[in-house]
Jmol script that loads the backbone (N, CA, C; Angstrom):
load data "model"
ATOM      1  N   UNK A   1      32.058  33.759  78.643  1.00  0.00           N
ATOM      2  CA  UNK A   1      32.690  33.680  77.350  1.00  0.00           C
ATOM      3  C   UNK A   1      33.853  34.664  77.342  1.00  0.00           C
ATOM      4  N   UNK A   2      34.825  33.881  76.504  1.00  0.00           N
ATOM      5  CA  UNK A   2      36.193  35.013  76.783  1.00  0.00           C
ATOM      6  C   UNK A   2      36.366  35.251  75.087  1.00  0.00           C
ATOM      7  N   UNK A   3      36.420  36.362  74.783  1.00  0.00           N
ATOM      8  CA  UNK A   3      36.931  36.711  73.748  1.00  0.00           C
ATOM      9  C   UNK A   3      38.164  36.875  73.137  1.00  0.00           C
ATOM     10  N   UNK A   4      39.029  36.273  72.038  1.00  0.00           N
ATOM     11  CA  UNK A   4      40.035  36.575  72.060  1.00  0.00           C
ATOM     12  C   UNK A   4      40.777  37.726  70.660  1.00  0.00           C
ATOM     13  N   UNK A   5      41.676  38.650  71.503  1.00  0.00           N
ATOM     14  CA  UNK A   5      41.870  39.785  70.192  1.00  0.00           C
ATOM     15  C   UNK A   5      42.678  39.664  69.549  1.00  0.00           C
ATOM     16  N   UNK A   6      43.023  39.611  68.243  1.00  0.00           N
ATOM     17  CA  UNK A   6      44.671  39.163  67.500  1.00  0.00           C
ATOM     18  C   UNK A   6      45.328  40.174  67.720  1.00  0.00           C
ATOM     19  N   UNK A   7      46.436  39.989  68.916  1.00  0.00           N
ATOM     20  CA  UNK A   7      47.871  40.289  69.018  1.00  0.00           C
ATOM     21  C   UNK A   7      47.013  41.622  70.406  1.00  0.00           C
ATOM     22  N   UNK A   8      45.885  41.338  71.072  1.00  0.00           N
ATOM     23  CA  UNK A   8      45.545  42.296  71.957  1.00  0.00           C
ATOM     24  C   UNK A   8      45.841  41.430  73.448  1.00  0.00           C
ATOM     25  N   UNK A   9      45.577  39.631  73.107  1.00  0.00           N
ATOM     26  CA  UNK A   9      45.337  38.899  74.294  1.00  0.00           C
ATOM     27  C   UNK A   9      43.204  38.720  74.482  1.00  0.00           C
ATOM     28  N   UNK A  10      43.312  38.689  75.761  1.00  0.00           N
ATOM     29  CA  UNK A  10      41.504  38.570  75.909  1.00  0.00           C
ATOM     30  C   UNK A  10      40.808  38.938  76.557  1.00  0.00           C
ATOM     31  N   UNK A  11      39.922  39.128  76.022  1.00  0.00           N
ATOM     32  CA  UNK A  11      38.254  39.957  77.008  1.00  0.00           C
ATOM     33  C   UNK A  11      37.335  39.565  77.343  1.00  0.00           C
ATOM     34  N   UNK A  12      36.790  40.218  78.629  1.00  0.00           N
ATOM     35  CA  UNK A  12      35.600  39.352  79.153  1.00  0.00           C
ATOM     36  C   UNK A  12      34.158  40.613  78.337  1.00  0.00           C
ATOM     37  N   UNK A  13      33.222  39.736  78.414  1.00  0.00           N
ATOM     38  CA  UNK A  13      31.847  39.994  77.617  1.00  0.00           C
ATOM     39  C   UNK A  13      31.520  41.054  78.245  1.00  0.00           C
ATOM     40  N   UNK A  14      31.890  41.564  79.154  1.00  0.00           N
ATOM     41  CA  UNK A  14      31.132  42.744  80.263  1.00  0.00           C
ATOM     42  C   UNK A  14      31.827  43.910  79.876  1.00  0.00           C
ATOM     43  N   UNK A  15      33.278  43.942  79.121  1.00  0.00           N
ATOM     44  CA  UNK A  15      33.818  44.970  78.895  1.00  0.00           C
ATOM     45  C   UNK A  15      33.478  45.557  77.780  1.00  0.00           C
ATOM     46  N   UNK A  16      32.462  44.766  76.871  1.00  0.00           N
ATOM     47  CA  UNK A  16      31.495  45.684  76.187  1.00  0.00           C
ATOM     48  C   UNK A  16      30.205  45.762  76.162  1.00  0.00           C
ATOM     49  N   UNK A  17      29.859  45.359  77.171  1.00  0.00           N
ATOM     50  CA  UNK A  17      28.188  45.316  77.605  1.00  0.00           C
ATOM     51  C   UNK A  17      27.805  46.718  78.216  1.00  0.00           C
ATOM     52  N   UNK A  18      26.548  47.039  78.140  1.00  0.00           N
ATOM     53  CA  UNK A  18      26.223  47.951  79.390  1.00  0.00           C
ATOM     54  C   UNK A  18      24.983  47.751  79.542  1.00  0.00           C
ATOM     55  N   UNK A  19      24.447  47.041  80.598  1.00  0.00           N
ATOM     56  CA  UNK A  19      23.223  47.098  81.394  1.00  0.00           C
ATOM     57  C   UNK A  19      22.567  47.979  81.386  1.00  0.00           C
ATOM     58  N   UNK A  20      21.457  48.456  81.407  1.00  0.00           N
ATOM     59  CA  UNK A  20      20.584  49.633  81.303  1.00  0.00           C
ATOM     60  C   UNK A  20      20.189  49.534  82.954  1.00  0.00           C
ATOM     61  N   UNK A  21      19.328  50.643  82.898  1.00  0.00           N
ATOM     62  CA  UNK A  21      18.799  50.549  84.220  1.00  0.00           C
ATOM     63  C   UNK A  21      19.268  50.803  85.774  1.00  0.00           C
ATOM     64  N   UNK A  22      20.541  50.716  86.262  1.00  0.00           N
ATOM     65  CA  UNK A  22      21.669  50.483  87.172  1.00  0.00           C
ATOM     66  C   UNK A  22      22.228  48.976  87.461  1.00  0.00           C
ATOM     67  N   UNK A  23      21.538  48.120  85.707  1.00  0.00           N
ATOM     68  CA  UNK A  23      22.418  46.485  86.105  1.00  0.00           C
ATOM     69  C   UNK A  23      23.490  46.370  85.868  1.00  0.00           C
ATOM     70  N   UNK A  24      23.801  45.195  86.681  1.00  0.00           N
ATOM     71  CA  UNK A  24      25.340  45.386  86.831  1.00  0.00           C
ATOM     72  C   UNK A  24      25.547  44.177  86.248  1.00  0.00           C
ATOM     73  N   UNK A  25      26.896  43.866  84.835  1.00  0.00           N
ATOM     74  CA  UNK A  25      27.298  42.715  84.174  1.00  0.00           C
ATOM     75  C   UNK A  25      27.742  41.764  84.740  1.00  0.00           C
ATOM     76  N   UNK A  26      27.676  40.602  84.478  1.00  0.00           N
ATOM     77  CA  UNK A  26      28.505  39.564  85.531  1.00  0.00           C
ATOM     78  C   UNK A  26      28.711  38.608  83.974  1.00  0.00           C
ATOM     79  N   UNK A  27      30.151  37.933  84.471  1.00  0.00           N
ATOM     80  CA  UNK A  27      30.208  36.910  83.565  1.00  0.00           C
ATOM     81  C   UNK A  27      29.775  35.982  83.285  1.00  0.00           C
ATOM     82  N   UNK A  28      29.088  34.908  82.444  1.00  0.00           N
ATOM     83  CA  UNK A  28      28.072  33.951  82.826  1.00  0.00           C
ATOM     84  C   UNK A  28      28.781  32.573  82.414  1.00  0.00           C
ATOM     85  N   UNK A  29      30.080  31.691  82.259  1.00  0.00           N
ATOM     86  CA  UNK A  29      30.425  30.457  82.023  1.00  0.00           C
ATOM     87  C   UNK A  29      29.341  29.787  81.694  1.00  0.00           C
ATOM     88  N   UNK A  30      28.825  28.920  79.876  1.00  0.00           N
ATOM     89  CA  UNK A  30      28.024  27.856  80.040  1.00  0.00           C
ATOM     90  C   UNK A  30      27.387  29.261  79.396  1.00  0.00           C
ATOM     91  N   UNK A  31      26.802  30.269  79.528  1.00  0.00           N
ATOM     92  CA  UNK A  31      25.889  31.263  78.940  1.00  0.00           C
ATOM     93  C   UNK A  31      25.934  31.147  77.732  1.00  0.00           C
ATOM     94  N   UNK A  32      24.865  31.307  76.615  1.00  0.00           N
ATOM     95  CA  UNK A  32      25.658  31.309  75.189  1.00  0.00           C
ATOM     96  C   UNK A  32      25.870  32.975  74.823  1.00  0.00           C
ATOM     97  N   UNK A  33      24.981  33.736  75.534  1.00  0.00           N
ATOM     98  CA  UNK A  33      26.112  35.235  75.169  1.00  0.00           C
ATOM     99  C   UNK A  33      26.954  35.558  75.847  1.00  0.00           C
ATOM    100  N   UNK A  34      27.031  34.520  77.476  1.00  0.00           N
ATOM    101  CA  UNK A  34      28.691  34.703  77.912  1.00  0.00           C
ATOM    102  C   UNK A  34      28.511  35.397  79.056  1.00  0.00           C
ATOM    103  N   UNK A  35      27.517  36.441  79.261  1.00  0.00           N
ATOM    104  CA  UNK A  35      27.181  37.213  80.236  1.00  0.00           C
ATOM    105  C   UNK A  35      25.755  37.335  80.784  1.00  0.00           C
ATOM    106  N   UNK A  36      25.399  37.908  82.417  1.00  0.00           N
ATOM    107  CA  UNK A  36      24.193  38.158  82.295  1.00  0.00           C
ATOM    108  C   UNK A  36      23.818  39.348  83.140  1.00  0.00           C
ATOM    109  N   UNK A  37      22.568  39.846  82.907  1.00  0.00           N
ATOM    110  CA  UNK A  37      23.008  41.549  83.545  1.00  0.00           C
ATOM    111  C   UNK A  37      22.309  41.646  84.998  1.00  0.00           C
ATOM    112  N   UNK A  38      22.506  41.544  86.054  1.00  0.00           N
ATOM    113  CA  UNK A  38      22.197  41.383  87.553  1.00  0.00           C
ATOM    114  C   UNK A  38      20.893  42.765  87.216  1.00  0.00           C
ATOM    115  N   UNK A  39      19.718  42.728  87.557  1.00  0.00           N
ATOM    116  CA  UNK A  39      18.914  43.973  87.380  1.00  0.00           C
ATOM    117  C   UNK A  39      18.557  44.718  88.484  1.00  0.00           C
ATOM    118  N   UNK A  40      18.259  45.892  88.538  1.00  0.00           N
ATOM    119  CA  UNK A  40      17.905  46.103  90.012  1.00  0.00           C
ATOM    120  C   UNK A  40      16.470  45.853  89.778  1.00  0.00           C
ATOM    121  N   UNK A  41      15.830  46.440  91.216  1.00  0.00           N
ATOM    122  CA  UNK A  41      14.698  46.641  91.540  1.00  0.00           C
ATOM    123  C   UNK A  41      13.253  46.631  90.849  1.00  0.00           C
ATOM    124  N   UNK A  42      12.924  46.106  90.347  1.00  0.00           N
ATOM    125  CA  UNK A  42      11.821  46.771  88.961  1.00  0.00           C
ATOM    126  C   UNK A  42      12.125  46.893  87.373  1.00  0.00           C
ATOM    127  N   UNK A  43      13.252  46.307  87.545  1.00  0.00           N
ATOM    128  CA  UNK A  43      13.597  45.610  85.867  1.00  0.00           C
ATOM    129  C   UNK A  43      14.059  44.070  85.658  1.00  0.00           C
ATOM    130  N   UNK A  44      13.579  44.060  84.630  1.00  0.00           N
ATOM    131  CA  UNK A  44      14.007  42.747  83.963  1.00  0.00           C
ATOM    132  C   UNK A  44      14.298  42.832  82.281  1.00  0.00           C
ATOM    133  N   UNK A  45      14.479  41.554  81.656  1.00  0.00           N
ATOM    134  CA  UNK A  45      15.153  41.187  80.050  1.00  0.00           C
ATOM    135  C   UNK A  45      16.550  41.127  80.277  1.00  0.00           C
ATOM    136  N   UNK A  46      16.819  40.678  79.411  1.00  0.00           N
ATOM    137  CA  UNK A  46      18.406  40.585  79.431  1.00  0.00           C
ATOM    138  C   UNK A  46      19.311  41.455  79.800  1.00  0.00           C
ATOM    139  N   UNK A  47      19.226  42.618  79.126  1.00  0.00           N
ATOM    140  CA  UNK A  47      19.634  43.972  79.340  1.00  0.00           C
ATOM    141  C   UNK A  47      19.128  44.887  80.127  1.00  0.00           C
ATOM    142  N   UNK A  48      18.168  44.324  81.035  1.00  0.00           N
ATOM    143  CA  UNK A  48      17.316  45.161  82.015  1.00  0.00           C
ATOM    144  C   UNK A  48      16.776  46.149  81.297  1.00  0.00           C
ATOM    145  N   UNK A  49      16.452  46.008  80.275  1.00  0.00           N
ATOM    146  CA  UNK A  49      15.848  47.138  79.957  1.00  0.00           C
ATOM    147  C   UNK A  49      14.118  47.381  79.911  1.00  0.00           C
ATOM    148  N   UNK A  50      13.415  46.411  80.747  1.00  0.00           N
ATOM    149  CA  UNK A  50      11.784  46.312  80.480  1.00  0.00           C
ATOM    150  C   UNK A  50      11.837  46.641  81.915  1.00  0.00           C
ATOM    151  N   UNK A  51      10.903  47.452  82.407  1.00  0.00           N
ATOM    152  CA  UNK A  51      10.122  47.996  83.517  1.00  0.00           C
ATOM    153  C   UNK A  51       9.946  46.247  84.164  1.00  0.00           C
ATOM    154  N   UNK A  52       9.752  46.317  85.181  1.00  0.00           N
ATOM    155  CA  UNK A  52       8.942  44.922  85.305  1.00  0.00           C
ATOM    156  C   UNK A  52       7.545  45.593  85.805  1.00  0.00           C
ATOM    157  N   UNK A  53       6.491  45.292  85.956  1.00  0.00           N
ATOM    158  CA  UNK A  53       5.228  45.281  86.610  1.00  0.00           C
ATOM    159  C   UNK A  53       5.019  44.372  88.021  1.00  0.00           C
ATOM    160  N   UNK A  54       5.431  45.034  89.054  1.00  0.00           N
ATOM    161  CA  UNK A  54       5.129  44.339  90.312  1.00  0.00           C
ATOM    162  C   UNK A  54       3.712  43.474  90.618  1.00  0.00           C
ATOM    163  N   UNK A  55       2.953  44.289  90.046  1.00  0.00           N
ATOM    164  CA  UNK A  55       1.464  43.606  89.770  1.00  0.00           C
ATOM    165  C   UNK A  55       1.327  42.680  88.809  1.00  0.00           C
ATOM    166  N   UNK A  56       2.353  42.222  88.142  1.00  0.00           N
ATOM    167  CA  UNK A  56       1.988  41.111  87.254  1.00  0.00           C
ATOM    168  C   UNK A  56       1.215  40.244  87.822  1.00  0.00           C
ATOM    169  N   UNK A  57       1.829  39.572  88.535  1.00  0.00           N
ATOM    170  CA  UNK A  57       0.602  38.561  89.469  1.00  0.00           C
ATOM    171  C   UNK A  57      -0.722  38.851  89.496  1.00  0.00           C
ATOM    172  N   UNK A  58      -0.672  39.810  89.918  1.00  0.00           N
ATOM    173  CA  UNK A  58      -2.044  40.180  90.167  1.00  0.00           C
ATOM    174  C   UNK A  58      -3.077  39.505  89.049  1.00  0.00           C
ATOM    175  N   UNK A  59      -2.622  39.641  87.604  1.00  0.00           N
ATOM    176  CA  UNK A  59      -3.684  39.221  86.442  1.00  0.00           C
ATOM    177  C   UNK A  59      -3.065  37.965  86.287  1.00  0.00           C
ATOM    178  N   UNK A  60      -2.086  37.414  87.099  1.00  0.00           N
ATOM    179  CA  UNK A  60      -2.048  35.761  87.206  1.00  0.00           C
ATOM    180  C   UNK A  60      -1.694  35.326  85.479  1.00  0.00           C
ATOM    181  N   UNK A  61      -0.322  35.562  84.904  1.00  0.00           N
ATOM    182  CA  UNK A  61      -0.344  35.160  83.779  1.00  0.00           C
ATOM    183  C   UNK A  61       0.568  33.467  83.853  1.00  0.00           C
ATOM    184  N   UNK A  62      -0.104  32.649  84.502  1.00  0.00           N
ATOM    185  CA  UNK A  62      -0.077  31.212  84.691  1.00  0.00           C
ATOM    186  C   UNK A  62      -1.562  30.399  84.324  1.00  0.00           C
ATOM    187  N   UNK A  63      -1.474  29.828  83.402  1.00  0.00           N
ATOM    188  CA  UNK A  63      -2.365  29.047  83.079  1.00  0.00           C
ATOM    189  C   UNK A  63      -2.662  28.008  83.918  1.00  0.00           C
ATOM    190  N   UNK A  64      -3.828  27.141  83.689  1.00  0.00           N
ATOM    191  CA  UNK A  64      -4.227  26.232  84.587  1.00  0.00           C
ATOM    192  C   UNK A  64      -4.384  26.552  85.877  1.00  0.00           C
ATOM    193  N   UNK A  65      -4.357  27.516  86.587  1.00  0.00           N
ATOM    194  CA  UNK A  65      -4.584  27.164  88.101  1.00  0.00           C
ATOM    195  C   UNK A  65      -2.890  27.295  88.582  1.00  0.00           C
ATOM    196  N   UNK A  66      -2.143  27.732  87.450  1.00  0.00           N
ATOM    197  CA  UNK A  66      -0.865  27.757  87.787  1.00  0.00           C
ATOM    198  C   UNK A  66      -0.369  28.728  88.964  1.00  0.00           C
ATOM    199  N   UNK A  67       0.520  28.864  89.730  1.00  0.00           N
ATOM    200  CA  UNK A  67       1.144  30.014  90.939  1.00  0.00           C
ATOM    201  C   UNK A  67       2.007  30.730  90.485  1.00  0.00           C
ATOM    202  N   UNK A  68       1.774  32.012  90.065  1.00  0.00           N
ATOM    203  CA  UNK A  68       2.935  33.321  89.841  1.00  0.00           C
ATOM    204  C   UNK A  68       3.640  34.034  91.307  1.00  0.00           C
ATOM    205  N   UNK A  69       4.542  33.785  91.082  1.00  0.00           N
ATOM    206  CA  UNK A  69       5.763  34.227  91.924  1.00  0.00           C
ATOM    207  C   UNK A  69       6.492  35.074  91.103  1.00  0.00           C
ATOM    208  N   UNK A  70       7.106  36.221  91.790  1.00  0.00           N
ATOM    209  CA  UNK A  70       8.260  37.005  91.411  1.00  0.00           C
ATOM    210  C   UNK A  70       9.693  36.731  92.124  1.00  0.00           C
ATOM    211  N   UNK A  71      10.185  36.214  91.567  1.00  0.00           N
ATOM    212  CA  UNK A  71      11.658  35.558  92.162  1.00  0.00           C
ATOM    213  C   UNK A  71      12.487  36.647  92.633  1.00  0.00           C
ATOM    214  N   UNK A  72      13.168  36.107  92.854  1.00  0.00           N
ATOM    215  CA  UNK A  72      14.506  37.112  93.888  1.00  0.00           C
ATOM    216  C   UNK A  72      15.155  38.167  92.847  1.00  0.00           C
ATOM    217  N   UNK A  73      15.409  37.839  91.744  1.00  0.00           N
ATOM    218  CA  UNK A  73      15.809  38.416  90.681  1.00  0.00           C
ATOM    219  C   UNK A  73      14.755  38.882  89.418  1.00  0.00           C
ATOM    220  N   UNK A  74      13.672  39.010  89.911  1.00  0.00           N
ATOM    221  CA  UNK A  74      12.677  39.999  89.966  1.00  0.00           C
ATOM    222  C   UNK A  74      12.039  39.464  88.001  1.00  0.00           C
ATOM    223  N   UNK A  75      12.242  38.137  88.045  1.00  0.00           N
ATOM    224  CA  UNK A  75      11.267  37.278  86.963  1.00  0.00           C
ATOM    225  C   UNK A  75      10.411  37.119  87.606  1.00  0.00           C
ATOM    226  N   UNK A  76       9.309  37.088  86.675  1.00  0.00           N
ATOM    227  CA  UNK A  76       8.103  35.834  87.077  1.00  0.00           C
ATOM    228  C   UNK A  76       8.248  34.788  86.434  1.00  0.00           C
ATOM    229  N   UNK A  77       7.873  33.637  87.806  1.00  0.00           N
ATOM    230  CA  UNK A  77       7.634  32.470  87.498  1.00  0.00           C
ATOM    231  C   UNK A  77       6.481  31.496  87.687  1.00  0.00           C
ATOM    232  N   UNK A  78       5.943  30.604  87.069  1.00  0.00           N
ATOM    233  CA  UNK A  78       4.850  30.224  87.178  1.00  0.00           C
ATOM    234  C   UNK A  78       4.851  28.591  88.085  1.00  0.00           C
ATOM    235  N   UNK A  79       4.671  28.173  88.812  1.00  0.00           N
ATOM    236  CA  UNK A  79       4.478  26.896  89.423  1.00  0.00           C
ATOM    237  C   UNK A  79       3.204  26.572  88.897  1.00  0.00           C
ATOM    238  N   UNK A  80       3.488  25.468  87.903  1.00  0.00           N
ATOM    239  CA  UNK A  80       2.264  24.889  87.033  1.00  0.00           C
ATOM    240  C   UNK A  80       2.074  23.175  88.290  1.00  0.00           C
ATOM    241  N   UNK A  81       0.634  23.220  88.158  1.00  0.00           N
ATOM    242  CA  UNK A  81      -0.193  22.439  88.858  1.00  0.00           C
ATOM    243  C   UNK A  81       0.248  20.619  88.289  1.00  0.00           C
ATOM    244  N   UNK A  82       0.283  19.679  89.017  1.00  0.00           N
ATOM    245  CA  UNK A  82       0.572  18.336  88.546  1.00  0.00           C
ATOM    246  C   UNK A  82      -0.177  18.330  87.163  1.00  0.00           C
ATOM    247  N   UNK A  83       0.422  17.705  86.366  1.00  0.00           N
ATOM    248  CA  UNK A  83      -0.001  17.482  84.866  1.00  0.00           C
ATOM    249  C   UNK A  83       0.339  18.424  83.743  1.00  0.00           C
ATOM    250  N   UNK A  84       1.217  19.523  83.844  1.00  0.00           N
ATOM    251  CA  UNK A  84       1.231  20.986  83.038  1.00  0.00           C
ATOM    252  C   UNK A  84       2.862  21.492  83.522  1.00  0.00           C
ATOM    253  N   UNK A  85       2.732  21.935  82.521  1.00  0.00           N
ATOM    254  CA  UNK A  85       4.515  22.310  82.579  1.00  0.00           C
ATOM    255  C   UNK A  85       4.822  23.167  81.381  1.00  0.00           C
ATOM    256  N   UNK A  86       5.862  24.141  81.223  1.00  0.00           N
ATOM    257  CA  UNK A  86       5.984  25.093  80.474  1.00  0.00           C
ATOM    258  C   UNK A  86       6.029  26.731  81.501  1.00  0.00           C
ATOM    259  N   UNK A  87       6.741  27.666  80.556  1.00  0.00           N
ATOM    260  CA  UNK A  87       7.190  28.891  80.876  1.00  0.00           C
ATOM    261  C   UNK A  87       5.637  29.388  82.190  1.00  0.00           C
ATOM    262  N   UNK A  88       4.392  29.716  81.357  1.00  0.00           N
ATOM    263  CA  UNK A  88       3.503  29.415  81.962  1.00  0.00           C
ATOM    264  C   UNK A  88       2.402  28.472  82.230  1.00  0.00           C
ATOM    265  N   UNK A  89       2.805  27.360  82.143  1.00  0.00           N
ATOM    266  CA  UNK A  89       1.994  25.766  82.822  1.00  0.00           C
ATOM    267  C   UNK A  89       1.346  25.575  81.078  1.00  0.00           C
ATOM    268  N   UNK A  90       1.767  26.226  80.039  1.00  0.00           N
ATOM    269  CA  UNK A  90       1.276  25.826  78.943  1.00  0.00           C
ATOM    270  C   UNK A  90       0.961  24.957  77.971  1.00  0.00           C
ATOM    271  N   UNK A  91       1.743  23.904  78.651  1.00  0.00           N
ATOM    272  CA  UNK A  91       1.976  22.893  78.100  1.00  0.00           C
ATOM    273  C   UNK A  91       1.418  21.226  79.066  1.00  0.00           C
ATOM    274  N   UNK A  92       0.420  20.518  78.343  1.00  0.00           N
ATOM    275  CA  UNK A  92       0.059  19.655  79.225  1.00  0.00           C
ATOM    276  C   UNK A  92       0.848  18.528  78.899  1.00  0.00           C
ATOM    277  N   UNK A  93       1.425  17.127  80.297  1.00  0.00           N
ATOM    278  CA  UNK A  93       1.925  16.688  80.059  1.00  0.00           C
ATOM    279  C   UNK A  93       1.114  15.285  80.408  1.00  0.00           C
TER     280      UNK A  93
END
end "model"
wireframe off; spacefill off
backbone 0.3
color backbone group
């Protein structure tokens, strides 16, 4: 998202963002806040600002028999089992 300033010209979303944590802003085209914050190591949320829990998995918050994975960019995600679908397999289809 580009912002535009009367009689300044325009700005990108990152030049008033600040990532918490050591994330770093990137512009996001198609985003609806325009930007998104790259997190390091052990954070996540938008703003990197939530700890992540490496052990999430561990208590398996996927329903059904669902598979928790921690992605490259350090979400969890749930691979819900044939028939179930949703954030965590919550939803039967």
């Amino acid at each position: 998202m580009t912002i535009v300033i009367f009689g300044q010209g325009t700005a990108n979303m990152c030049d008033w963002i600040q990532c918490a944590n050591g994330g770093i802003c990137q512009p996001a085209e198609g985003s609806t806040l325009g930007y998104k914050c790259r997190c390091q190591f052990g954070f996540t949320g938008t703003l990197c600002e939530n700890r992540l829990n490496i052990t999430t998995c561990v208590r398996n918050p996927c329903l059904h028999n669902g598979n928790c994975t921690v992605t490259n960019d350090y979400q969890v995600k749930c691979t819900c089992p044939k028939g179930y679908t949703g954030t965590r397999c919550e939803i039967s289809i």
